[in-house]
C-alpha positions as CSV (number, residue, x, y, z in Angstrom):
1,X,51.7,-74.8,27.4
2,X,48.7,-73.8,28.8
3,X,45.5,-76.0,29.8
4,X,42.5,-75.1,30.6
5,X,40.0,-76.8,32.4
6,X,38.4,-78.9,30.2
7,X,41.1,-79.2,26.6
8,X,38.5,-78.4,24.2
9,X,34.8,-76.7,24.3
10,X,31.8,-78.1,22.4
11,X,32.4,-76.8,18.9
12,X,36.0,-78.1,18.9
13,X,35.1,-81.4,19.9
14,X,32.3,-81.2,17.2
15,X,35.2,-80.6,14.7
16,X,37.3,-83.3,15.8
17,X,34.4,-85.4,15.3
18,X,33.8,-84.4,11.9
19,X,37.4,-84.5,10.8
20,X,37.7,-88.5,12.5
21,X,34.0,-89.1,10.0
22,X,35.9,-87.7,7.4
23,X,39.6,-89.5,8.0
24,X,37.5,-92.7,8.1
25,X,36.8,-92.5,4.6
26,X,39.8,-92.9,3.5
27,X,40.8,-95.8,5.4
28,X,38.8,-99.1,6.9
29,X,40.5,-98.5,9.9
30,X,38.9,-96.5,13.3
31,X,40.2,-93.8,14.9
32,X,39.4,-92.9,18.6
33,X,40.7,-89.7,20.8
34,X,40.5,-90.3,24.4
35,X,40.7,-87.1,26.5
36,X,41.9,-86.9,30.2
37,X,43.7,-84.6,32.8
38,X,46.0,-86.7,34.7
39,X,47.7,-90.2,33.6
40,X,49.0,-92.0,36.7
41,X,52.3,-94.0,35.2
42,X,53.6,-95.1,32.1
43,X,51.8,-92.8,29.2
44,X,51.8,-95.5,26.7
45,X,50.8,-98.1,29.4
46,X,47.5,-96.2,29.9
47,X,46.8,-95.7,26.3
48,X,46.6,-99.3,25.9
49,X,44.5,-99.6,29.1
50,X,41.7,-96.8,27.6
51,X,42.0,-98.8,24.2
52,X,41.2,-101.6,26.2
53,X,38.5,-100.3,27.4
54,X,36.7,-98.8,24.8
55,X,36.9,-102.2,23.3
56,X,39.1,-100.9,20.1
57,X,40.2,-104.4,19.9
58,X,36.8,-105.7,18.2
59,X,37.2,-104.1,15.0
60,X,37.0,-106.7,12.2
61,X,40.9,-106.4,11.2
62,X,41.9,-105.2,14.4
63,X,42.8,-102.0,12.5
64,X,41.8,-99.4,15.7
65,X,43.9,-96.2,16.1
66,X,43.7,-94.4,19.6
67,X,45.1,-90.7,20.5
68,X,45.5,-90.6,23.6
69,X,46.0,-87.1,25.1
70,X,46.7,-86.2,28.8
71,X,46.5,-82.3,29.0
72,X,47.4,-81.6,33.0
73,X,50.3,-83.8,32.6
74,X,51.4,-82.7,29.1
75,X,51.6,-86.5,27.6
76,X,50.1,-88.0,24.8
77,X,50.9,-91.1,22.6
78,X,49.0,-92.8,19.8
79,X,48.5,-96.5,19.4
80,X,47.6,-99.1,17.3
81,X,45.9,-102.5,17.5
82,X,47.6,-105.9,16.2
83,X,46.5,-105.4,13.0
84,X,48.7,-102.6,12.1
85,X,51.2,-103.1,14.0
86,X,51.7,-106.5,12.5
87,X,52.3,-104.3,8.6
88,X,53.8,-101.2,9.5
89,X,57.4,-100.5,10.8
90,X,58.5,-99.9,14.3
91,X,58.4,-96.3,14.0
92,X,55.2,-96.1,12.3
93,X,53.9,-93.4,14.5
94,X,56.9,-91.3,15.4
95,X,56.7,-88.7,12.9
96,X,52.9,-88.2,13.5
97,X,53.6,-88.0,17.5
98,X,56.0,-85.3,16.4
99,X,54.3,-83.0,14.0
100,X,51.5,-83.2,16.6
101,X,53.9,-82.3,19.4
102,X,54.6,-79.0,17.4
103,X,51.3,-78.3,17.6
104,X,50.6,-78.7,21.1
105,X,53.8,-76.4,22.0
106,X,51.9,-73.3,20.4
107,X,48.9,-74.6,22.4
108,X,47.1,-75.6,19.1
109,X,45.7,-78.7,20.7
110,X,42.7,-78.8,18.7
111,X,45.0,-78.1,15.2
112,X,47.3,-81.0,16.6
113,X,44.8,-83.7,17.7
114,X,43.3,-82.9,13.7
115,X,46.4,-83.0,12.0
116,X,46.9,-86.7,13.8
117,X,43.9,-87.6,12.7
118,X,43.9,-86.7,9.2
119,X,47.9,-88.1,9.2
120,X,46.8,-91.7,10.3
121,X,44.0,-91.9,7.9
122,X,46.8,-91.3,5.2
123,X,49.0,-94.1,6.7
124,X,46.4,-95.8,7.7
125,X,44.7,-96.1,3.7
126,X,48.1,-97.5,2.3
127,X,47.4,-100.6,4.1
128,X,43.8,-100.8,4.9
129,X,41.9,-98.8,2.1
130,X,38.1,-97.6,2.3
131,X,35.9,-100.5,1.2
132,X,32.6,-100.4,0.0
133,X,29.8,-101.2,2.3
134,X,32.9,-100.5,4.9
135,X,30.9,-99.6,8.6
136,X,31.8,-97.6,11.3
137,X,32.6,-100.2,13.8
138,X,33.8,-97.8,16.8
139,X,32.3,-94.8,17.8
140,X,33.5,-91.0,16.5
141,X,32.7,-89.5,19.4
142,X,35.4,-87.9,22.3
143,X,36.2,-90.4,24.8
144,X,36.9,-88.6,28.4
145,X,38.2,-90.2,31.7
């Protein structure tokens, strides 16, 4: 794989943005991506810090996803708060993490980080549908560290 400096330029980002607006309503859940070069330690373990952080935990029904991506050190994962993971299986977000992964092999990182969004949104909706009056609680915007 190859990296660049910074993973994606301005109109990428822009189109991530637009495709989170868009996953979001399908779903009353949030999505976040969370960008960085290096993670220092368990990949998963830092995901949940950056979640942390960005306060993904305050959503109503705790019903925040985060992609987390790593590009220097070629790691990414994607979590979910309590919410979900207290309805959906184990495994939840193993095929997603996958078909993403596939994506990021043929340095399609942009394509990948999309596809993931637009994939939780569907599994995300079959247990926390779009409501109406439903706000955006978290922002849409690319998270860097």
């Amino acid at each position: 794989m190859l990296f660049r400096k910074h993973l994606f330029n301005s109109s990428e980002k822009k189109q991530i943005v637009a495709a989170i607006a868009a996953a979001e309503m399908q779903t009353s859940g949030e999505i976040r991506v969370h960008i960085e070069p290096r993670c220092k330690g368990n990949v998963l373990a830092r995901a949940a810090d950056v979640f942390n952080k960005l306060e993904m935990h305050k959503t109503q029904k705790r019903n925040g996803v985060l992609i987390y991506l790593a590009y220097d050190d070629k790691r990414f994962a994607i979590i979910g708060d309590k919410g979900i993971n207290d309805v959906v299986p184990p495994d939840f977000w193993d095929t997603t993490k996958e078909e993403m992964s596939a994506y990021f092999k043929k340095g399609q990182f942009q394509a990948g980080v999309i596809h993931g969004i637009k994939e939780s949104a569907v599994h995300l909706a079959k247990y926390f549908s779009h409501e109406a009056g439903d706000i955006n609680e978290l922002s849409n915007e690319i998270s860097e560290g």
